[in-house]
C-alpha positions as CSV (number, residue, x, y, z in Angstrom):
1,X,133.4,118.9,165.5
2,X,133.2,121.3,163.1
3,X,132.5,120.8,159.2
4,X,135.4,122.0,156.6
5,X,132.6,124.3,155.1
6,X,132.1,126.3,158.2
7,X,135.5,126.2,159.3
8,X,136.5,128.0,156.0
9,X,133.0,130.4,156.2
10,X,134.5,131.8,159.2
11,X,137.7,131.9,157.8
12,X,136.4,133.3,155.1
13,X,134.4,135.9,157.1
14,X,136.7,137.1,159.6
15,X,139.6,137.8,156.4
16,X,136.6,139.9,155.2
17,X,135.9,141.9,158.4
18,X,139.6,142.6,158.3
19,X,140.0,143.5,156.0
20,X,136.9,146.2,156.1
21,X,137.5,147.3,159.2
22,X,141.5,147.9,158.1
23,X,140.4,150.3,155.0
24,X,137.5,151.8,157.2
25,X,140.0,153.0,159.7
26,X,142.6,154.1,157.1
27,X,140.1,156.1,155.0
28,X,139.0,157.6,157.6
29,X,141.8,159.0,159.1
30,X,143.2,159.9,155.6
31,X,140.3,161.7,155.0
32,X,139.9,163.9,158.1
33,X,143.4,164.7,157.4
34,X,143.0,165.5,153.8
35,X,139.7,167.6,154.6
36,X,141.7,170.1,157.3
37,X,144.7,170.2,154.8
38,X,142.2,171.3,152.2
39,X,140.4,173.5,154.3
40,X,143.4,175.3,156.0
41,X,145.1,175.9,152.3
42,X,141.8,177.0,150.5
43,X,141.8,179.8,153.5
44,X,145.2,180.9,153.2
45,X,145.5,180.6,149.4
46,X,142.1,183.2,149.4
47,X,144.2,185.4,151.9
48,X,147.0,185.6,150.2
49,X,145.2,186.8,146.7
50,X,143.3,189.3,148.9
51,X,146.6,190.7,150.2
52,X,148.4,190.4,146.7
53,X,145.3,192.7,145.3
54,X,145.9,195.0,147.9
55,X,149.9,195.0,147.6
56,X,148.8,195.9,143.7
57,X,146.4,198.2,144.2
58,X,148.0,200.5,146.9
59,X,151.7,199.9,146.3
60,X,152.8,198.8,149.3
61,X,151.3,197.5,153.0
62,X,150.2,200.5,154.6
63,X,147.1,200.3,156.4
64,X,147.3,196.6,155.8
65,X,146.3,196.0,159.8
66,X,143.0,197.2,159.1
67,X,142.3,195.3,156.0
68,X,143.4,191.8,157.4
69,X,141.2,192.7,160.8
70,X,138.2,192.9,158.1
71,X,138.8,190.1,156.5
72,X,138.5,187.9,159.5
73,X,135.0,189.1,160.2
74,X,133.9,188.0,156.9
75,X,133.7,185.1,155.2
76,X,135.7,184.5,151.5
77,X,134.4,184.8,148.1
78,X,134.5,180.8,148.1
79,X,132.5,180.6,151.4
80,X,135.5,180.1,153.5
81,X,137.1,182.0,156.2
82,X,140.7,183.7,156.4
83,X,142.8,182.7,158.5
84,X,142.6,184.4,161.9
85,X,146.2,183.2,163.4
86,X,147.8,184.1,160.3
87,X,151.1,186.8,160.8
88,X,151.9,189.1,157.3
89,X,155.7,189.8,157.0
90,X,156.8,191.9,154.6
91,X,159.7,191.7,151.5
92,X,162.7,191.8,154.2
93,X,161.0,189.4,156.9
94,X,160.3,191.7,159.3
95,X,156.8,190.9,160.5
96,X,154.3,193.5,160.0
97,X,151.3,191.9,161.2
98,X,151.1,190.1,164.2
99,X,150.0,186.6,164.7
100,X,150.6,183.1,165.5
101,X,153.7,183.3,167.2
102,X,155.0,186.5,165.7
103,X,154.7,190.3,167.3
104,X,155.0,193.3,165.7
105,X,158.4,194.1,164.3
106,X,159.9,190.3,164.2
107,X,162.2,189.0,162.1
108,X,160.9,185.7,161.2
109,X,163.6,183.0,160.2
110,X,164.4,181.6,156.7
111,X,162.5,178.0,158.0
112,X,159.3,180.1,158.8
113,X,159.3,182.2,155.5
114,X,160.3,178.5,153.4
115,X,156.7,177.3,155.5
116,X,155.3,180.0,154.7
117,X,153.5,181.4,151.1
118,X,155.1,183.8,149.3
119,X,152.9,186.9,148.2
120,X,154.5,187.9,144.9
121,X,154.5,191.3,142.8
122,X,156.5,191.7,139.9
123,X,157.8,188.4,140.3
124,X,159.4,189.2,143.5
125,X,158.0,188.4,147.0
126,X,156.2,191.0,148.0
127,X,155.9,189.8,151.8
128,X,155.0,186.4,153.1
129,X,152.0,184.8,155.0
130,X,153.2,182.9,157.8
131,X,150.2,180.7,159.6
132,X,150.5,177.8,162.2
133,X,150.1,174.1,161.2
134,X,146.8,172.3,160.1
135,X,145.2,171.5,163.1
136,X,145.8,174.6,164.1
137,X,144.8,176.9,161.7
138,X,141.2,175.6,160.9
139,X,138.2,177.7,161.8
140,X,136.0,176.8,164.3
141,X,133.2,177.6,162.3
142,X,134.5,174.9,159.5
143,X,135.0,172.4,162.5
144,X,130.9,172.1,162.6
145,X,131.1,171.2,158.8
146,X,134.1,169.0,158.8
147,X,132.3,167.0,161.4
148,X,129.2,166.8,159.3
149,X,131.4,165.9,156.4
150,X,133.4,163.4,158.4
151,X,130.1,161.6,159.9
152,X,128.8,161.1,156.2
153,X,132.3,160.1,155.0
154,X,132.2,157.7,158.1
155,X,128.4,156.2,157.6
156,X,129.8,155.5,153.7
157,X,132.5,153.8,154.8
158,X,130.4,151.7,157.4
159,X,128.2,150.8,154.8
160,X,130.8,150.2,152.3
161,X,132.2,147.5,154.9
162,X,129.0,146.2,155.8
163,X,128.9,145.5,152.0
164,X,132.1,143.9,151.7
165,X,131.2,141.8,155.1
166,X,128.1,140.3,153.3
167,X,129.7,139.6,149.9
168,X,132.6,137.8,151.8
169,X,130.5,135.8,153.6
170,X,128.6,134.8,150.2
171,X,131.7,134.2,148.5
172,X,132.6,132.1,151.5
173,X,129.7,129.8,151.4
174,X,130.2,129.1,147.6
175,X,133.7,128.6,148.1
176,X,133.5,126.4,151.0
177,X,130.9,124.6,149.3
178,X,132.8,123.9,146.3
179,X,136.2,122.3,148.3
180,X,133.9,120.8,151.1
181,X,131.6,119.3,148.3
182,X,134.7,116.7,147.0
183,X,135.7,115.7,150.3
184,X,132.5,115.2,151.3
185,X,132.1,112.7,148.2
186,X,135.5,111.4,149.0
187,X,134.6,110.4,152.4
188,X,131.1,108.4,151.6
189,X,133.5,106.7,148.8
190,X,135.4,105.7,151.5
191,X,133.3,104.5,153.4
192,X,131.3,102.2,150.8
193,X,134.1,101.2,149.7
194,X,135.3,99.8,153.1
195,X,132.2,98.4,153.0
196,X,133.0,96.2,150.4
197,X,132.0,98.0,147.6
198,X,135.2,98.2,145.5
199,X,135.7,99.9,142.3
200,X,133.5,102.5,143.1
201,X,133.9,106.2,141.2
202,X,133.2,109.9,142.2
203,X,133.0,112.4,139.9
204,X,135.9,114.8,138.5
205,X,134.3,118.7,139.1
206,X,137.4,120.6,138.6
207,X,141.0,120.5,137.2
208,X,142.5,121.5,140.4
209,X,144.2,120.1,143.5
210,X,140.9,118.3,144.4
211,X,139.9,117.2,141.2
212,X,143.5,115.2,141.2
213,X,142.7,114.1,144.1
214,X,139.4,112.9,143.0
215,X,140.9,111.1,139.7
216,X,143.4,109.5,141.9
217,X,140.8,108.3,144.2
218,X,139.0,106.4,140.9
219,X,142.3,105.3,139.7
220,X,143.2,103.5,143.0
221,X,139.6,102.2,143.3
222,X,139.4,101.0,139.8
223,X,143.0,99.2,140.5
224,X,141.7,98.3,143.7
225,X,138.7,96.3,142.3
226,X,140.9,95.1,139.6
227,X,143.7,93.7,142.1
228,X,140.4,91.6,143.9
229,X,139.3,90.4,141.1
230,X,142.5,88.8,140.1
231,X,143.4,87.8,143.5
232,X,140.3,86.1,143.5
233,X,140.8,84.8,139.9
234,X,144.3,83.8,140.8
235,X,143.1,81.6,144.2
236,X,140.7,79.6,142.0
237,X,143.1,79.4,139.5
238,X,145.5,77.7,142.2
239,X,143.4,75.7,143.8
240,X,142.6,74.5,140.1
241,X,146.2,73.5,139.2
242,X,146.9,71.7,142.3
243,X,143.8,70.0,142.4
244,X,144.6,68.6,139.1
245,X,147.7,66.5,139.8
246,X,146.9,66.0,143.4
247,X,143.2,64.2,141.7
248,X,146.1,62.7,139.5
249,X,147.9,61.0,142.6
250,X,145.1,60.5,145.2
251,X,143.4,58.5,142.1
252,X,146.1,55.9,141.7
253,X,147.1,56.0,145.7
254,X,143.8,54.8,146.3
255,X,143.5,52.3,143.7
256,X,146.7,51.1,144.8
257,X,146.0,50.8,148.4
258,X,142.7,49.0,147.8
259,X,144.7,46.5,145.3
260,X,142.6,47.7,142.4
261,X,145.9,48.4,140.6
262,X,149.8,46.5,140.7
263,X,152.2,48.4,141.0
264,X,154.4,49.1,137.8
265,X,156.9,51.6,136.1
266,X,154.5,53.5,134.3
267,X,151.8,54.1,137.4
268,X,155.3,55.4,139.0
269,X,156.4,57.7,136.5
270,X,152.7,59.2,136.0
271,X,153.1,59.7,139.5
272,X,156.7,61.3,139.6
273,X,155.9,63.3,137.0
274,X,152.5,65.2,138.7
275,X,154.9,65.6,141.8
276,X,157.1,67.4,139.6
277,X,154.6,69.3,138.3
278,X,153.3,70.1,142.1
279,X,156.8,70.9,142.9
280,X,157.1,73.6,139.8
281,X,153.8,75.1,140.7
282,X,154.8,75.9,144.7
283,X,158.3,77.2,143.6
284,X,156.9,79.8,140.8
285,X,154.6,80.7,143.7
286,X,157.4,81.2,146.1
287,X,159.0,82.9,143.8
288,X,156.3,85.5,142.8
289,X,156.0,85.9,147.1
290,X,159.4,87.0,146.6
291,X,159.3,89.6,144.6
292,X,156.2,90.7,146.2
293,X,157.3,91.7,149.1
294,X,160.6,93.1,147.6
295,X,162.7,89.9,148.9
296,X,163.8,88.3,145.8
297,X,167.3,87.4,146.2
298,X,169.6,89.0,143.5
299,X,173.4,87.9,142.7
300,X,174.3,90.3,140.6
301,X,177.6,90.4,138.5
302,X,179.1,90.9,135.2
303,X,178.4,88.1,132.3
304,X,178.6,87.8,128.9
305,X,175.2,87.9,127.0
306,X,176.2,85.3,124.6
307,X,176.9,82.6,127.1
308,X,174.5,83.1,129.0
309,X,172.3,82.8,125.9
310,X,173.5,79.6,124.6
311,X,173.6,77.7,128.6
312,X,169.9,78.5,127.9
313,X,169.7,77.3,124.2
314,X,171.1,73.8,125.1
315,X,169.0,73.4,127.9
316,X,166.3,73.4,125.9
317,X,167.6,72.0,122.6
318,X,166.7,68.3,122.9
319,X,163.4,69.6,123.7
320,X,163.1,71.4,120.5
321,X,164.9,68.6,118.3
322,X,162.2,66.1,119.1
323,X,160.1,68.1,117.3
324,X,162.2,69.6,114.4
325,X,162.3,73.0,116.1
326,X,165.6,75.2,115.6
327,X,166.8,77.3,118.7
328,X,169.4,79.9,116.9
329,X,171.5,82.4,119.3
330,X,171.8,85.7,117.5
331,X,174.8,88.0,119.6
332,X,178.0,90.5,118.0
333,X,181.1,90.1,119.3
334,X,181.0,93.0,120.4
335,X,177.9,93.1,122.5
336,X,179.4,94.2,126.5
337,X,178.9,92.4,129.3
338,X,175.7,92.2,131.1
339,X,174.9,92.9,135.3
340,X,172.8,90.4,135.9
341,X,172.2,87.7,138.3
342,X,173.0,84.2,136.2
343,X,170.5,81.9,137.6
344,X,167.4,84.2,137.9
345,X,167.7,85.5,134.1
346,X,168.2,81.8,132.8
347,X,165.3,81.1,134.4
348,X,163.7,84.1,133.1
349,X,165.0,83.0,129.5
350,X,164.1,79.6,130.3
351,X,160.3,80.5,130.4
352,X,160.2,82.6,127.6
353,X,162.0,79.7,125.4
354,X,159.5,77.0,127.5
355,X,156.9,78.6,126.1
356,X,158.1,79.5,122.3
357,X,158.5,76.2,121.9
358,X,155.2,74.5,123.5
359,X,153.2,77.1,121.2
360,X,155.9,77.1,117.6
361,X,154.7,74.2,115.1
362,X,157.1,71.3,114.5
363,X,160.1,72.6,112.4
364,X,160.1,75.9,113.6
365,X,162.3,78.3,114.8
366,X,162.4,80.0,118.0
367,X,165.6,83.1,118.5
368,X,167.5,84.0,120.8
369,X,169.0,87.3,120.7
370,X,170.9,90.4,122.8
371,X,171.9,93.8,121.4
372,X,173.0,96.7,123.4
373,X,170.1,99.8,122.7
374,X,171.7,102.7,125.6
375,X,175.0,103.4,127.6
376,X,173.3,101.5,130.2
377,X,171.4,99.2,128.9
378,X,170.6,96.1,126.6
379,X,167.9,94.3,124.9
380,X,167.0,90.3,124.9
381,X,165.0,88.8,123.2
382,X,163.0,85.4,122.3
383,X,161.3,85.3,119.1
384,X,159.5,82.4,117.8
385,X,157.4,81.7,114.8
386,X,154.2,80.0,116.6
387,X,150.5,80.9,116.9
388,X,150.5,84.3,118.1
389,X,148.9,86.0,120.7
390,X,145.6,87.7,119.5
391,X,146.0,91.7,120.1
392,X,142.9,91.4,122.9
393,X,144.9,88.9,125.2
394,X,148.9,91.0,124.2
395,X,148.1,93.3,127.6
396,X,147.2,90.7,129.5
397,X,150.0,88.1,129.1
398,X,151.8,89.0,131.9
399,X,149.1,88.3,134.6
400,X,149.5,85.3,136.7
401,X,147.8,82.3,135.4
402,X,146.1,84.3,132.3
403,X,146.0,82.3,129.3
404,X,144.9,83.2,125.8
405,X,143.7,79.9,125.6
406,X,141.5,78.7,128.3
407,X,142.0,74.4,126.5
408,X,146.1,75.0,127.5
409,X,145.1,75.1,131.3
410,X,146.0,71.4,130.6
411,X,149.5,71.7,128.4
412,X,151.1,71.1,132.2
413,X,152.0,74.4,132.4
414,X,151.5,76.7,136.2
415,X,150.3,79.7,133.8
416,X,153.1,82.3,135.9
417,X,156.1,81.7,133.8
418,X,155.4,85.2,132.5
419,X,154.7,86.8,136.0
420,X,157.6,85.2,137.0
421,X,159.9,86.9,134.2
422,X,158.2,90.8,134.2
423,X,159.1,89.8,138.4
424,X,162.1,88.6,137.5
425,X,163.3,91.6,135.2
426,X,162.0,94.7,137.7
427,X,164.1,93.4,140.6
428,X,166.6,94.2,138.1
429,X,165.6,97.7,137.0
430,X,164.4,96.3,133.6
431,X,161.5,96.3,131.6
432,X,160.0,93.3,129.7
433,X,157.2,93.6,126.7
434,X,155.9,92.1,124.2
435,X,154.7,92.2,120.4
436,X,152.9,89.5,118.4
437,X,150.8,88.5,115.1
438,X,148.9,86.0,115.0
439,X,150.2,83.0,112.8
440,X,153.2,84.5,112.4
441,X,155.1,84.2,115.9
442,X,155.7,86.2,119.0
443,X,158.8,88.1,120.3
444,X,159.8,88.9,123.7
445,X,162.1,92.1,124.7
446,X,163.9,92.4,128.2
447,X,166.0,95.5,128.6
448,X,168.5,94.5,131.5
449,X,171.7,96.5,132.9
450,X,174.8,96.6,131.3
451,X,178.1,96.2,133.8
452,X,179.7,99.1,133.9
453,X,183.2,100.0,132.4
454,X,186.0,100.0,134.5
C-alpha cells in the first residue's frame, strides 16, 4: 500500500506535468501563429509604403508592373521580402496588378478591398493591396527562419516546463511531508495509546485542518486518561463504601452465629441501618447507570416551584430542627410553573438540602429558593451558611464519590448525591453549578425548564 506522502507527490507531480505540458502546447501554437501574422504584415506594410512613394512620386500607377516585379527580387529595407502573391488595385477597384486570385482588369469586391490595405494619397485611397491569408502569404525564404525561431521558442519552452516539473515535484515532497508528518504522529499515538498508554500528547505544528485535528486528538486523550483514572478511582471508591457496612454486618452476623453476642434491639437497628445504607448506595448507582446510557426515566409535567420546594423543606425539617437549623423557602407569587419531573427533582433538591445541612453548624440556615432568569427558563437554588468548599475542590464537586474532605468518607454518606443531581438536571436540559466561600456557606443554582404558556 502506498504512503499518503507519495500518493500526494504524484499527485502533486502529474498536476505539474499538466499543467506544463498545457502552456507548452498553447505557447507554442500561439506563437507560430503570432510569428507568420507578424511576418506576413511587416511584408505588406513595407510594400505598401514602397507603392505609396511611388503613387507620390510619379502621380499615378503607370509602369507600376515593373516596379512591383522588382521588388520581389529584392529583399526590404527591414530585411524582409514583399509579398510575391500580392494583387495592386487601383482607386476604383479595378485590379491593375495581377495576383493572388486577381487578373488583370478585375473588379475586386467591397469584402476583398475591406481585407485589404488601403494605399492613401491626399487622404484618399489611392489604390489598395489585396494579398492572400497568413499561411499563405509568408515567403519561403522566412519559412527557414521561422523554423529556427520556432525550434528555439520550442527548446525554451521545454526547458521552462522541465523547470516547472522539478519545482512541482519539490514543492510536492515538502507539502506531502508536512500533511503526511501529523498523521503519521497521529497514527503511532494511536497505537501506544491502544497499547495502554493513555493520556499521551502529539504536538500542534499548524493552525489548520490537521493541527485541529491534532488538538482534538490531545483533548480526547487527556479526557481519556482522565475518564480511567476516575473510573478506576470510582471502583475503589465503591468497593470501599460497601465494604464498610457489609464489615459492619458480617461482624455482628458472625458474632451472633457463634453466640458471642444476644440478640437485642440495638445489634438490630445497627444492622437495619447499614442495610439501609447498602440499599442508598446500589440505587444512586443505578441511578447514575441510568443516565449513563441515556435511560433515565423522565415524567415530565407542569408544577409549581413553590410546592415543590416546600414537599422538600418538610421532608427534611425535623432533620434540621434537631439541630437548630432553619430551612426557609424563598419563591414570588408570581414565579410560573415549572416542566419538570416531580420525583426526580425532589430527589435532586433532596441532596442538595442532605448535604447543606450535614455540613451547616447547629443554628444555621440553609434556603431554598426559585426565580425565573429567561422566557424559558428558571433558577433553583440551595444556599446554606456551612463550611464552604475551598476554591481547589469547587470544580471537582460534582464527580462521583469526590469529597473535599477525605475524614467525611465516614459521615454515611455514598459521595454521588452530587453526580446524581448534575445527572439528574441534564436529562432535563438544565444546568447545575456552584459557588462557595469558605466559612461563609455554599449555594447551589439549577436552571430547569419552564412549562410553557398555553
Amino acid at each position: 500500500m502506498r504512503s499518503l506522502t507519495l500518493k500526494l507527490t504524484l499527485a502533486f507531480l502529474f498536476v505539474g506535468i499538466i499543467g506544463a505540458a498545457s502552456v507548452a502546447v498553447l505557447a507554442r501554437q500561439r506563437t507560430a501563429t503570432e510569428f507568420d501574422q507578424f511576418v506576413a504584415d511587416r511584408s505588406i506594410t513595407e510594400l505598401a509604403w514602397r507603392l505609396q512613394d511611388y503613387y507620390e512620386v510619379n502621380g499615378s500607377w503607370a509602369n507600376v508592373e515593373r516596379f512591383m516585379a522588382r521588388r520581389q527580387n529584392n529583399p526590404g529595407r527591414f530585411g524582409g521580402h514583399d509579398v510575391p502573391d500580392a494583387a495592386l488595385a487601383d482607386e476604383t477597384g479595378v485590379v491593375i496588378v495581377a495576383g493572388w486570385q486577381f487578373f488583370q482588369g478585375d473588379q475586386a469586391s467591397a469584402t476583398a478591398l475591406d481585407n485589404g490595405y488601403a494605399i492613401m494619397h491626399e487622404n484618399q485611397p489611392a489604390g489598395w493591396l489585396l494579398f492572400p491569408p497568413v499561411q499563405a502569404r509568408v515567403p519561403a525564404e522566412l519559412l527557414a527562419v521561422e523554423s529556427t525561431f520556432l525550434s528555439r521558442i520550442n527548446n525554451a519552452i521545454l526547458l521552462s516546463a522541465i523547470v516547472a516539473i522539478l519545482v512541482a515535484l519539490l514543492v510536492g515532497v515538502l507539502l506531502a511531508s508536512t500533511i503526511s508528518r501529523p498523521v503519521r504522529e497521529l497514527t503511532a499515538a494511536t497505537k501506544r495509546i491502544a497499547g495502554g498508554e493513555l493520556g499521551l500528547q502529539v504536538p500542534v505544528r499548524t493552525k489548520d485542518e490537521l493541527g485541529e485535528l491534532s488538538q482534538s486528538f490531545n483533548t480526547m486523550s487527556s479526557d481519556l486518561a482522565r475518564s480511567t483514572q476516575a473510573r478506576r478511582q470510582m471502583t475503589a471508591d465503591i468497593a470501599h463504601d460497601l465494604r464498610t457496612p457489609l464489615s459492619v454486618i458480617m461482624g455482628y452476623t458472625e458474632a451472633l452465629s457463634d453466640q458471642k453476642l444476644h440478640g437485642s434491639a440495638e445489634i438490630y437497628t445497627v444492622l437495619h441501618q447499614e442495610a439501609l445504607l447498602l440499599n442508598h448506595l446500589v440505587d444512586d448507582l443505578r441511578t447514575l447507570s441510568l443516565a449513563d446510557a441515556g435511560e433515565l426515566t423522565l415524567v415530565q409535567r407542569d408544577i409549581p416551584a413553590k410546592g415543590l420546594l416546600e414537599d422538600v423543606a418538610l421532608s427534611y425539617l425535623a432533620l434540621a430542627e434537631e439541630r437548630g437549623i432553619t430551612i426557609d423557602v424563598q419563591v414570588s407569587d408570581a414565579m410560573p410553573l415549572l416542566y419538570v419531573d416531580p420525583e426526580r427533582i425532589k430527589q435532586l433538591l433532596g441532596n442538595l438540602v442532605s448535604n447543606a445541612i450535614r455540613y451547616t453548624p447547629d443554628g444555621g440556615v440553609v434556603t431554598l429558593a426559585a426565580k425565573a432568569t429567561s422566557h424559558d427558563m428558571a433558577t433553583l437554588s440551595v444556599s446554606d451558611t456551612g463550611v464552604g468548599i475551598a476554591p481547589d475542590d469547587l470544580p471537582y464537586v460534582f464527580n462521583r464519590f469526590y469529597r473535599s474532605d477525605s475524614a467525611r468518607s465516614q459521615d454515611g454518606s455514598s459521595g454521588l448525591g452530587l453526580a446524581i443531581a448534575k445527572s439528574i438536571t441534564t436529562a432535563h436540559g438544565g444546568t447545575i453549578s456552584a459557588e462557595s466561600t469558605v466559612g461563609v456557606g455554599t449555594t447551589f443554582l439549577i436552571r430547569l425548564p419552564i412549562a410553557a404558556i398555553a
